[in-house]
N, CA and C atoms as an extended XYZ file, in Angstrom:
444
Properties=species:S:1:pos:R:3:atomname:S:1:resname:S:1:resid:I:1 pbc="F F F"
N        15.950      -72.905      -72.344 N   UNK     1
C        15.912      -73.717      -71.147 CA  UNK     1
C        17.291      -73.689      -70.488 C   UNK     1
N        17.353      -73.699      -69.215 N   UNK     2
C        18.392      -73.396      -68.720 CA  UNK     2
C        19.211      -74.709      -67.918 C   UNK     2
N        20.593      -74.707      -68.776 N   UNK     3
C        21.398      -76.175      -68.138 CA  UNK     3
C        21.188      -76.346      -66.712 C   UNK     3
N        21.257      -77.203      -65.828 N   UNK     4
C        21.527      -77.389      -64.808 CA  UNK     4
C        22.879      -78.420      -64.141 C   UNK     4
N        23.728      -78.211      -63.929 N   UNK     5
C        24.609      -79.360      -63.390 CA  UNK     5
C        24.186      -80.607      -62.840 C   UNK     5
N        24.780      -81.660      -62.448 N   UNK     6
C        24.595      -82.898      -62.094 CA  UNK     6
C        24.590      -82.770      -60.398 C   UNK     6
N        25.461      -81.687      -60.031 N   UNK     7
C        25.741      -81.461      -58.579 CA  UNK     7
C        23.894      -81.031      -58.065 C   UNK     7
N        23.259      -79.873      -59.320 N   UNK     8
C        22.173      -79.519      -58.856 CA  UNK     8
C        20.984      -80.195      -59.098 C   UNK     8
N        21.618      -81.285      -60.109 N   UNK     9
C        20.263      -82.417      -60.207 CA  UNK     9
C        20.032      -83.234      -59.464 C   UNK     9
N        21.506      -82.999      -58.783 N   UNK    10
C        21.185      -84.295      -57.740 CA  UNK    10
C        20.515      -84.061      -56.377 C   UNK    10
N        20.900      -82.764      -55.999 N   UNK    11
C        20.418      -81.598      -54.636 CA  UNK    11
C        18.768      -81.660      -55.110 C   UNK    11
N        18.399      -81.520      -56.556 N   UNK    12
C        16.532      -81.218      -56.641 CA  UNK    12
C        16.027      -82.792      -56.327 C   UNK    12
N        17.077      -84.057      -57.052 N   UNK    13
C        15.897      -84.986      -56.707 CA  UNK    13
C        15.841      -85.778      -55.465 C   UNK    13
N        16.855      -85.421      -54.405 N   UNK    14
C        17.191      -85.426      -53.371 CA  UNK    14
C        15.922      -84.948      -52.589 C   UNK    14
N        15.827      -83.455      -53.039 N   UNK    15
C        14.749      -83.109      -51.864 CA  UNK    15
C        13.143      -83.117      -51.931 C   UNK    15
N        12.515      -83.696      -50.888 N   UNK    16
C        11.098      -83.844      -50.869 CA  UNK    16
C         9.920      -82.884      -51.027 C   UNK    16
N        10.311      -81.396      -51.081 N   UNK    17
C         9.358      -80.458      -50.901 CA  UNK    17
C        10.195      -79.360      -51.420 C   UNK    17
N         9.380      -78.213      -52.283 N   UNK    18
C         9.632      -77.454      -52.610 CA  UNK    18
C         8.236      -76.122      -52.490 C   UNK    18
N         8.862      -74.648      -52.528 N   UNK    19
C         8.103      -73.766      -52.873 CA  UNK    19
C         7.579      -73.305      -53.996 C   UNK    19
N         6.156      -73.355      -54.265 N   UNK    20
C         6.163      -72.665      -55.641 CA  UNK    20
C         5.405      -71.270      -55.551 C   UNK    20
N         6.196      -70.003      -56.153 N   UNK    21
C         5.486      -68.888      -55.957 CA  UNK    21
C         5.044      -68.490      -57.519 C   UNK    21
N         3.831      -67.869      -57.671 N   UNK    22
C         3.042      -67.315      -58.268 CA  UNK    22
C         2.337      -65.794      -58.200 C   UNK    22
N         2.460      -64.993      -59.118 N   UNK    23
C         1.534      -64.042      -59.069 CA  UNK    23
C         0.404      -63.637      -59.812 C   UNK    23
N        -0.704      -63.106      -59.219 N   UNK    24
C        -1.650      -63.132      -59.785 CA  UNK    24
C        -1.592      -61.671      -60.585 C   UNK    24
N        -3.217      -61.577      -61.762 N   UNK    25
C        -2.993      -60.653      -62.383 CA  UNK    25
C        -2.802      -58.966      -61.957 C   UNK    25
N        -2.735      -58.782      -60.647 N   UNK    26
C        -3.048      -57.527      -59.873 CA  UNK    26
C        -1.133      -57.490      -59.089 C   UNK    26
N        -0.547      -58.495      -59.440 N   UNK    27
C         0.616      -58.915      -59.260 CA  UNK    27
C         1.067      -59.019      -57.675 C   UNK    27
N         0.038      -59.309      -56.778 N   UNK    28
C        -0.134      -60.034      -55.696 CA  UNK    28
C         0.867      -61.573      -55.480 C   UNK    28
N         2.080      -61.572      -54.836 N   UNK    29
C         2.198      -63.210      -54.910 CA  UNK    29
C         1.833      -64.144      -54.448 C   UNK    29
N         2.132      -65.255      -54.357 N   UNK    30
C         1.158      -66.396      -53.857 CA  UNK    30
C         2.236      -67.576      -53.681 C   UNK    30
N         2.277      -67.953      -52.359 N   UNK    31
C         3.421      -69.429      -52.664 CA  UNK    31
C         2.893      -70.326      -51.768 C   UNK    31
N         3.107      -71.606      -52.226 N   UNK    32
C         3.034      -72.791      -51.861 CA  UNK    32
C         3.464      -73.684      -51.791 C   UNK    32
N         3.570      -74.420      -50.693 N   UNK    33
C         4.394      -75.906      -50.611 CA  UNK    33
C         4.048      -76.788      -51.684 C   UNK    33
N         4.833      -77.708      -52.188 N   UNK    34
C         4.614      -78.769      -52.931 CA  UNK    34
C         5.649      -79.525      -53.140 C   UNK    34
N         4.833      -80.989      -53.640 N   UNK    35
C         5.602      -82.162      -54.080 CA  UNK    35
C         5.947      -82.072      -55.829 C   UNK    35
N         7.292      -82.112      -56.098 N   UNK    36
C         7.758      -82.005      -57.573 CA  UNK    36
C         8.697      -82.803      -57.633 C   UNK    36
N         8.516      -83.308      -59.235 N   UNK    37
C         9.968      -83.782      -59.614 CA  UNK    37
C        10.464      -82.919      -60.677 C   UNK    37
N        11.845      -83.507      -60.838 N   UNK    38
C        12.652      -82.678      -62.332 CA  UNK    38
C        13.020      -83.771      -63.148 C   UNK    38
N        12.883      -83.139      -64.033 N   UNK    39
C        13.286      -84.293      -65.598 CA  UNK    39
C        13.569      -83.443      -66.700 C   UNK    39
N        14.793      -83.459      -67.382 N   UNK    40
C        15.106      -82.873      -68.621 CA  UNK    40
C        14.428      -81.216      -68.602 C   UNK    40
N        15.218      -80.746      -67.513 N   UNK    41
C        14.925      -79.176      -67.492 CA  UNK    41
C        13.568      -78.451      -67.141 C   UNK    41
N        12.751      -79.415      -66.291 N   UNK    42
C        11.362      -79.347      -66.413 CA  UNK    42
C        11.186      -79.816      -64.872 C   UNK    42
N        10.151      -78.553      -64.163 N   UNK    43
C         9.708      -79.311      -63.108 CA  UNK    43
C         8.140      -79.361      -63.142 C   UNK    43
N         7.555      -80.798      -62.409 N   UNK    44
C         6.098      -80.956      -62.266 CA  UNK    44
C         6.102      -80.979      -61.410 C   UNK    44
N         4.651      -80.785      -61.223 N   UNK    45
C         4.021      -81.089      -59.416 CA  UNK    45
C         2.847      -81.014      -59.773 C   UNK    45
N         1.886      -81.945      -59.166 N   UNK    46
C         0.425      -82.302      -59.717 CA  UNK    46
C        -0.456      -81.844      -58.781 C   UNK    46
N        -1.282      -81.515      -59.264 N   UNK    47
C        -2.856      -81.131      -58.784 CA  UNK    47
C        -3.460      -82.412      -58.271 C   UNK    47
N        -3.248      -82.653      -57.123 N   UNK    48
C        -3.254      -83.971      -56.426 CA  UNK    48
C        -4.820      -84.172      -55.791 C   UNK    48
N        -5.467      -85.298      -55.693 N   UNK    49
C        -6.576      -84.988      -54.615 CA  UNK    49
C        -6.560      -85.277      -53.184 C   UNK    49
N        -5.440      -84.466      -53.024 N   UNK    50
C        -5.548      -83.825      -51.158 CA  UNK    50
C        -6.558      -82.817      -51.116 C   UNK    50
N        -7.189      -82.897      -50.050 N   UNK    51
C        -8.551      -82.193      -50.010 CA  UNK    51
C        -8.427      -80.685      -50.438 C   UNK    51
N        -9.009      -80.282      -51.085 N   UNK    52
C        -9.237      -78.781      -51.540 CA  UNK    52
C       -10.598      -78.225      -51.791 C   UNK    52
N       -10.395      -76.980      -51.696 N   UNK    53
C       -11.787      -76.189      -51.573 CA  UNK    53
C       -12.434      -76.263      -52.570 C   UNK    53
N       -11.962      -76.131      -53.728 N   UNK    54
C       -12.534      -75.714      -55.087 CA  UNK    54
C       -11.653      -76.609      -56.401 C   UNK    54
N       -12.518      -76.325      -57.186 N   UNK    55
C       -11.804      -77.749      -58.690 CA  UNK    55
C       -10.294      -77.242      -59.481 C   UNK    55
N        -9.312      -77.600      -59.646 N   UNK    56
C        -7.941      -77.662      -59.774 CA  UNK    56
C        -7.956      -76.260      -60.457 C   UNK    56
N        -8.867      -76.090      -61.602 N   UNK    57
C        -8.607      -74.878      -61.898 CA  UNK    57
C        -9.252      -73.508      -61.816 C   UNK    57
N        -9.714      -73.483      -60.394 N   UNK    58
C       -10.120      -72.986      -59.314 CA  UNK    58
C        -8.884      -72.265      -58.363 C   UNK    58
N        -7.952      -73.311      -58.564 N   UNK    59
C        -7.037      -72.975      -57.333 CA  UNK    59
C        -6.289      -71.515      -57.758 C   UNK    59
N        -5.735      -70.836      -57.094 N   UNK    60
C        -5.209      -69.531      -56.847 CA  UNK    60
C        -3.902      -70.395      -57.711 C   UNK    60
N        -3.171      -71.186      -57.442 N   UNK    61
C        -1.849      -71.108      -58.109 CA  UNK    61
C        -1.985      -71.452      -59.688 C   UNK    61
N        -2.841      -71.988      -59.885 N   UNK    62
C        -3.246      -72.174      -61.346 CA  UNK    62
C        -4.121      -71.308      -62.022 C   UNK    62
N        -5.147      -70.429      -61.608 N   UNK    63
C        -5.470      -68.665      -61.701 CA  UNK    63
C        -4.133      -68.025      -61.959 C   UNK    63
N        -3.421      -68.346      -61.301 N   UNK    64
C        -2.011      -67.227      -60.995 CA  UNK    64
C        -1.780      -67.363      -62.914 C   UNK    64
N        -1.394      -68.357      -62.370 N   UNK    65
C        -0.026      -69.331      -63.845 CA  UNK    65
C        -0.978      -69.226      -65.281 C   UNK    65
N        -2.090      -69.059      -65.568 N   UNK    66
C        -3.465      -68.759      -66.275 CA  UNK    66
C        -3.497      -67.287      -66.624 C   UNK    66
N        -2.884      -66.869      -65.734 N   UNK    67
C        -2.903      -64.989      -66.201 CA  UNK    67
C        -1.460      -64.671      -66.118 C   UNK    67
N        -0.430      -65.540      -65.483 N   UNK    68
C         1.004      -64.794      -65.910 CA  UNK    68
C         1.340      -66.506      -65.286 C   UNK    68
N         1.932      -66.934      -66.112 N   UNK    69
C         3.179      -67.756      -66.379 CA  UNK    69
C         4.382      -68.369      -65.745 C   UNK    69
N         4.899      -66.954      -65.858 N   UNK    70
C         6.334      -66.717      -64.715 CA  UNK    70
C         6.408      -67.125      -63.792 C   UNK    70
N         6.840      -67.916      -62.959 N   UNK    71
C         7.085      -68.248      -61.834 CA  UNK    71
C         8.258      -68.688      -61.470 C   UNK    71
N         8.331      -68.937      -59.879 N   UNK    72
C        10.038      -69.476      -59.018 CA  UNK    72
C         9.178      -70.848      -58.552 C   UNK    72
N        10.522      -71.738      -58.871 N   UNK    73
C        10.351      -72.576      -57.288 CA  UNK    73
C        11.577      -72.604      -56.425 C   UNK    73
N        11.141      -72.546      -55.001 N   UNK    74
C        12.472      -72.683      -54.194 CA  UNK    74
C        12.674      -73.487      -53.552 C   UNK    74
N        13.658      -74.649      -53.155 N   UNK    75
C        13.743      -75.941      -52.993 CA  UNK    75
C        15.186      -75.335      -52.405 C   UNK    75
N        14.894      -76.150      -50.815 N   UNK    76
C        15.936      -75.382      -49.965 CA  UNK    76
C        16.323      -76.604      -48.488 C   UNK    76
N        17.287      -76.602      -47.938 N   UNK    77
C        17.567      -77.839      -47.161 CA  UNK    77
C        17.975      -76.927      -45.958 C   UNK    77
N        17.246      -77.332      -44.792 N   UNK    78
C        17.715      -76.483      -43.396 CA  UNK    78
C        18.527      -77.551      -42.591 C   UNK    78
N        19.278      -77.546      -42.191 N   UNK    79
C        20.252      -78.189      -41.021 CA  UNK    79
C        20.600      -76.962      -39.605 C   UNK    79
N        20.582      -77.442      -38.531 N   UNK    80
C        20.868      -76.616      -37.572 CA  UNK    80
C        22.375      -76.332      -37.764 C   UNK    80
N        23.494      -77.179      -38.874 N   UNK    81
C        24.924      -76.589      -38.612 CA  UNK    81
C        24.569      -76.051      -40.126 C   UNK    81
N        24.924      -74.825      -39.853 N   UNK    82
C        24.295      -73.376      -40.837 CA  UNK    82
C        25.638      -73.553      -42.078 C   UNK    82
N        26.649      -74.277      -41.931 N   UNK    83
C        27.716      -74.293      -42.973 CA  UNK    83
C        27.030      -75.256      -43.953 C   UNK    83
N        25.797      -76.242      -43.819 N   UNK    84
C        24.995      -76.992      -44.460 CA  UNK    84
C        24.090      -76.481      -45.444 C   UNK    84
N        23.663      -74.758      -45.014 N   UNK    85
C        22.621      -74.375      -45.546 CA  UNK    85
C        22.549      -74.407      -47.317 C   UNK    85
N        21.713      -74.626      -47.838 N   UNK    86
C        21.786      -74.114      -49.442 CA  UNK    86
C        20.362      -74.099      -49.991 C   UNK    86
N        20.125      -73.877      -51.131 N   UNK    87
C        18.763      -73.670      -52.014 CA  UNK    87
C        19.177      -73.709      -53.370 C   UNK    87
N        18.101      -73.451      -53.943 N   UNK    88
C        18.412      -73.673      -55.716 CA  UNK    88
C        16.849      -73.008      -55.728 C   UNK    88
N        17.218      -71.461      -56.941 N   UNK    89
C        15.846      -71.333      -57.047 CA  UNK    89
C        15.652      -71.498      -58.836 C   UNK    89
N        14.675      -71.762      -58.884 N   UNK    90
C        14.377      -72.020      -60.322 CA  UNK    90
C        13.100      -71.251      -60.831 C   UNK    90
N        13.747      -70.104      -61.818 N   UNK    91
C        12.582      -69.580      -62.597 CA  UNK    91
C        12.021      -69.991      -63.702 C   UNK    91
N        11.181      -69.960      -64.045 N   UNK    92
C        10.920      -70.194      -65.453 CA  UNK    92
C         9.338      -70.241      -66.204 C   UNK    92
N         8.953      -71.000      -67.014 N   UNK    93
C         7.526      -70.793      -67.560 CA  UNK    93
C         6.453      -71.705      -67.036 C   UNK    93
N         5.380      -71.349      -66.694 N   UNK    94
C         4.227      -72.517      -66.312 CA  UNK    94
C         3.545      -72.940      -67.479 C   UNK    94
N         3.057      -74.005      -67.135 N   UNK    95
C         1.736      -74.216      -68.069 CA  UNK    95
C         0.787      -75.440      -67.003 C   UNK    95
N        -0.471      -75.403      -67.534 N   UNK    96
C        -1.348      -76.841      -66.743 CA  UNK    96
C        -1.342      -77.501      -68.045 C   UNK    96
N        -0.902      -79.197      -68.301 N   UNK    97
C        -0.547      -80.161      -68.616 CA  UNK    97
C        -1.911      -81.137      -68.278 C   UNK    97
N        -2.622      -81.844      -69.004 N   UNK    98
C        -4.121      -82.674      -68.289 CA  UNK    98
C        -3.915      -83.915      -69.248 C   UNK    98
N        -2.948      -83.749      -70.357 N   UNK    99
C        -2.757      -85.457      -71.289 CA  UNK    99
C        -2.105      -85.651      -72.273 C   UNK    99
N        -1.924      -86.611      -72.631 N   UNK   100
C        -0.581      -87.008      -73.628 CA  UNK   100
C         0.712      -87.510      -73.182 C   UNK   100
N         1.420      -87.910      -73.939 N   UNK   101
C         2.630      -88.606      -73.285 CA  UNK   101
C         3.554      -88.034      -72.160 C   UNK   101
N         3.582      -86.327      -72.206 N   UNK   102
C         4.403      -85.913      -71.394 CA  UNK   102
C         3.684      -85.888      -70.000 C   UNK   102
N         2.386      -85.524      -69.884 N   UNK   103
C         1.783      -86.246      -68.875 CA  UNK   103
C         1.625      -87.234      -68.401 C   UNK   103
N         1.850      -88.093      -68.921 N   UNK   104
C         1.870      -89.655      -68.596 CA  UNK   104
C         2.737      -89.503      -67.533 C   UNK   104
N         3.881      -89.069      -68.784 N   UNK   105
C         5.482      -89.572      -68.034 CA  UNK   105
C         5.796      -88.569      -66.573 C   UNK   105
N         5.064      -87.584      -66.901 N   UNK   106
C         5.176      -86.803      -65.264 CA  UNK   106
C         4.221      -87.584      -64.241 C   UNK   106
N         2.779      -88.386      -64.115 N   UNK   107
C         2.507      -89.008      -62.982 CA  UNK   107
C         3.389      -90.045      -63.370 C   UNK   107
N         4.101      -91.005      -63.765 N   UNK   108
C         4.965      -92.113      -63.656 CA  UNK   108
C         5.759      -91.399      -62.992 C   UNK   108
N         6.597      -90.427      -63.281 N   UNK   109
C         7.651      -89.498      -62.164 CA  UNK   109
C         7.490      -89.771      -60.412 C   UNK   109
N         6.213      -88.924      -60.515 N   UNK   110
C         5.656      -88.675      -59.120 CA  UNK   110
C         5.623      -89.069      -58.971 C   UNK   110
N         4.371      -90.197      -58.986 N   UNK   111
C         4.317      -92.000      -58.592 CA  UNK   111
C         5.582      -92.428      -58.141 C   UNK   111
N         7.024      -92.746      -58.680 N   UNK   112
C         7.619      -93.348      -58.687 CA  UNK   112
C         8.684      -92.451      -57.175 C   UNK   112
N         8.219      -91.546      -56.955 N   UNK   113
C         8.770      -90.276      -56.045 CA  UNK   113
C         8.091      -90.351      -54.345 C   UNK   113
N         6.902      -90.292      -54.814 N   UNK   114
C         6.416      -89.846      -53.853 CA  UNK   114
C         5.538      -91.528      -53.530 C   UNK   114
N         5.839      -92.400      -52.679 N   UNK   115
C         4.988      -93.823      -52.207 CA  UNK   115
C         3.548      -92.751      -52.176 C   UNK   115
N         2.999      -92.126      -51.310 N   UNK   116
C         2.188      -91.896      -50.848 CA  UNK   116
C         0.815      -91.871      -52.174 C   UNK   116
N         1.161      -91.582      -53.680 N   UNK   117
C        -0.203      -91.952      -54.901 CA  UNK   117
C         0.004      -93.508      -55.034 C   UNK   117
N         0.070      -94.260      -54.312 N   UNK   118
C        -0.111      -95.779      -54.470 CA  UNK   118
C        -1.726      -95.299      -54.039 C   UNK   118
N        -1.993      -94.598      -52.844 N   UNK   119
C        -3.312      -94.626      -52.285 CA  UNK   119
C        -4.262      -93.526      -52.504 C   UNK   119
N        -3.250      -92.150      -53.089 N   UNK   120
C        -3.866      -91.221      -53.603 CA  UNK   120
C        -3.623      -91.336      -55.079 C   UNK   120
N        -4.293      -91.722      -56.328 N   UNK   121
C        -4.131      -91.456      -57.614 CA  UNK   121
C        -3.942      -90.675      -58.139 C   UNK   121
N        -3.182      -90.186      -59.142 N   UNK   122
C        -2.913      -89.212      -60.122 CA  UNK   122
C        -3.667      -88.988      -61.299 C   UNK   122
N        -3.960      -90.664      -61.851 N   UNK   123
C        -4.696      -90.629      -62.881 CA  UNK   123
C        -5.352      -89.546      -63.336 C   UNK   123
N        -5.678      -89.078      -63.932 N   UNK   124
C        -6.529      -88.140      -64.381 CA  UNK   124
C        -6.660      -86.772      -63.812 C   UNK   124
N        -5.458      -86.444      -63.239 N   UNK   125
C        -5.127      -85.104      -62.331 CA  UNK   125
C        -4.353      -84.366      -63.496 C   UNK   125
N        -4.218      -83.479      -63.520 N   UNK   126
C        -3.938      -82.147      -63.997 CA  UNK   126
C        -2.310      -81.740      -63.023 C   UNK   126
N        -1.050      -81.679      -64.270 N   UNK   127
C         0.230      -81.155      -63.540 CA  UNK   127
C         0.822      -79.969      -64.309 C   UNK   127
N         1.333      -79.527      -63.185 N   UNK   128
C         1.789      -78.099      -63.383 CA  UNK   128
C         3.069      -78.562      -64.290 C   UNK   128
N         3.670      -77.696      -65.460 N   UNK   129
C         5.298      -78.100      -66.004 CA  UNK   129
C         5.799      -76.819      -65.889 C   UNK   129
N         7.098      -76.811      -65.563 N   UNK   130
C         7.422      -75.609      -65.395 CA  UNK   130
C         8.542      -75.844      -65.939 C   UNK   130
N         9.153      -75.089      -67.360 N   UNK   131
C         9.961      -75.292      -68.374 CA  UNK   131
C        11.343      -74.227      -67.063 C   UNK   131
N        12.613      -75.207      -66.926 N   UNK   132
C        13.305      -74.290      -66.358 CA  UNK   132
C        13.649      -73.069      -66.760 C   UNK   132
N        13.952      -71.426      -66.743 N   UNK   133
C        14.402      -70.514      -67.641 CA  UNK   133
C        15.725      -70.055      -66.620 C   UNK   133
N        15.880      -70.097      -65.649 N   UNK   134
C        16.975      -69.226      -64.929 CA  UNK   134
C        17.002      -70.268      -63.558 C   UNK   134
N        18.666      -70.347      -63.447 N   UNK   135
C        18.738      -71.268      -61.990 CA  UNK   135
C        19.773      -70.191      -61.157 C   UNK   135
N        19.446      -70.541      -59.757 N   UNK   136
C        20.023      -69.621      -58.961 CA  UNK   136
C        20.508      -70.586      -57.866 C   UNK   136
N        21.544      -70.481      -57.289 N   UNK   137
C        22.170      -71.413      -56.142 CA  UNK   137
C        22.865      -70.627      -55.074 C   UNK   137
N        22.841      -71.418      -54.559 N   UNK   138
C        23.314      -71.095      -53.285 CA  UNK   138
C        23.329      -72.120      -51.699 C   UNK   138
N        24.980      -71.735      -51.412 N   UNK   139
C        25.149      -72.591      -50.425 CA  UNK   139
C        25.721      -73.937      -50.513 C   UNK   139
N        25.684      -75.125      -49.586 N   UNK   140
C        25.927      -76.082      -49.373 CA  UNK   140
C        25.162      -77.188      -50.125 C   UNK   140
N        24.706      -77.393      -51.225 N   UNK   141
C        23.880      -78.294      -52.117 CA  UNK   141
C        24.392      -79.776      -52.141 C   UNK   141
N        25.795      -80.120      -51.545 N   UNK   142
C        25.842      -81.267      -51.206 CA  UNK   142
C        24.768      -82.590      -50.112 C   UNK   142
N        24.015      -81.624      -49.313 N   UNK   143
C        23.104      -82.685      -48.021 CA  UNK   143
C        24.806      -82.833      -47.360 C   UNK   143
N        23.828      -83.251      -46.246 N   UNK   144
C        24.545      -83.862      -45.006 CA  UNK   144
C        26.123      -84.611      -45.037 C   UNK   144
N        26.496      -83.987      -44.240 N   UNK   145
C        28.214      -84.290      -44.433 CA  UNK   145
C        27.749      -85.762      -43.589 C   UNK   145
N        29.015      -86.406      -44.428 N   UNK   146
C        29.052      -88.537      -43.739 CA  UNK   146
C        29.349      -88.469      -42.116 C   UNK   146
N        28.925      -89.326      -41.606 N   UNK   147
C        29.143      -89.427      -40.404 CA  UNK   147
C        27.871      -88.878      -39.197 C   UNK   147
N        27.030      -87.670      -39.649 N   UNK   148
C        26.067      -87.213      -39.095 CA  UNK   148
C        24.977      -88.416      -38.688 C   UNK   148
């Protein structure tokens, strides 16, 4: 598992949205927006019930992660003054997570992250963990200079 600094823990739980890319077994990629947190070298993001076509493990990013593992997320901050710019990409291992304590403690995460599962539940949703293996940085990871 791969250390991360305090400078870059603080830049991931800072930001609201991240990319997660995936490839499938024909090694096609696949990326998607999402809501995640980080905790002890580990990022989640849950299989939420925002409307979707088909049942969680149905979805193309969890097909993906079901036949290969590997994946990035990229979690990145745009400002129009470009000396602001930065990202943090994070590789590492997937798995789908559906119960037990470490699940618990990842919807308590989210929950506690994102207001918006006060009205959408987690309960009984299915989250992605993605064990960190490789961090990559770049840029301005501080946010917004004071005074803006």
């Amino acid at each position: 598992m791969a250390q991360l600094t305090r400078r870059i823990e603080r830049f991931l739980r800072a930001q609201r949205v991240a990319r997660l890319a995936t490839v499938d077994a024909r090694g096609r990629p696949h990326v998607v927006p999402i809501v995640f947190v980080y905790s002890g070298g580990r990022i989640y993001t849950p299989i939420d019930l925002k409307p979707k076509s088909v049942s969680p493990r149905r979805l193309q990013r969890v097909r993906n992660i079901l036949a290969n593992p590997q994946v990035q997320v990229l979690i990145d901050q745009y400002e129009e003054d470009w000396r602001l710019l930065g990202y943090v990409q994070l590789r590492g291992r997937a798995e789908l997570i559906e119960r037990g304590d470490e699940h618990r403690r990842a919807l308590r995460l989210l929950e506690r992250k994102y207001l918006q599962y006060a009205g959408l539940p987690l309960q009984g949703r299915p989250v992605i963990k993605i064990a960190v293996e490789r961090v990559v940085t770049w840029g301005a990871l501080e946010g917004r200079k004071q005074g803006r």
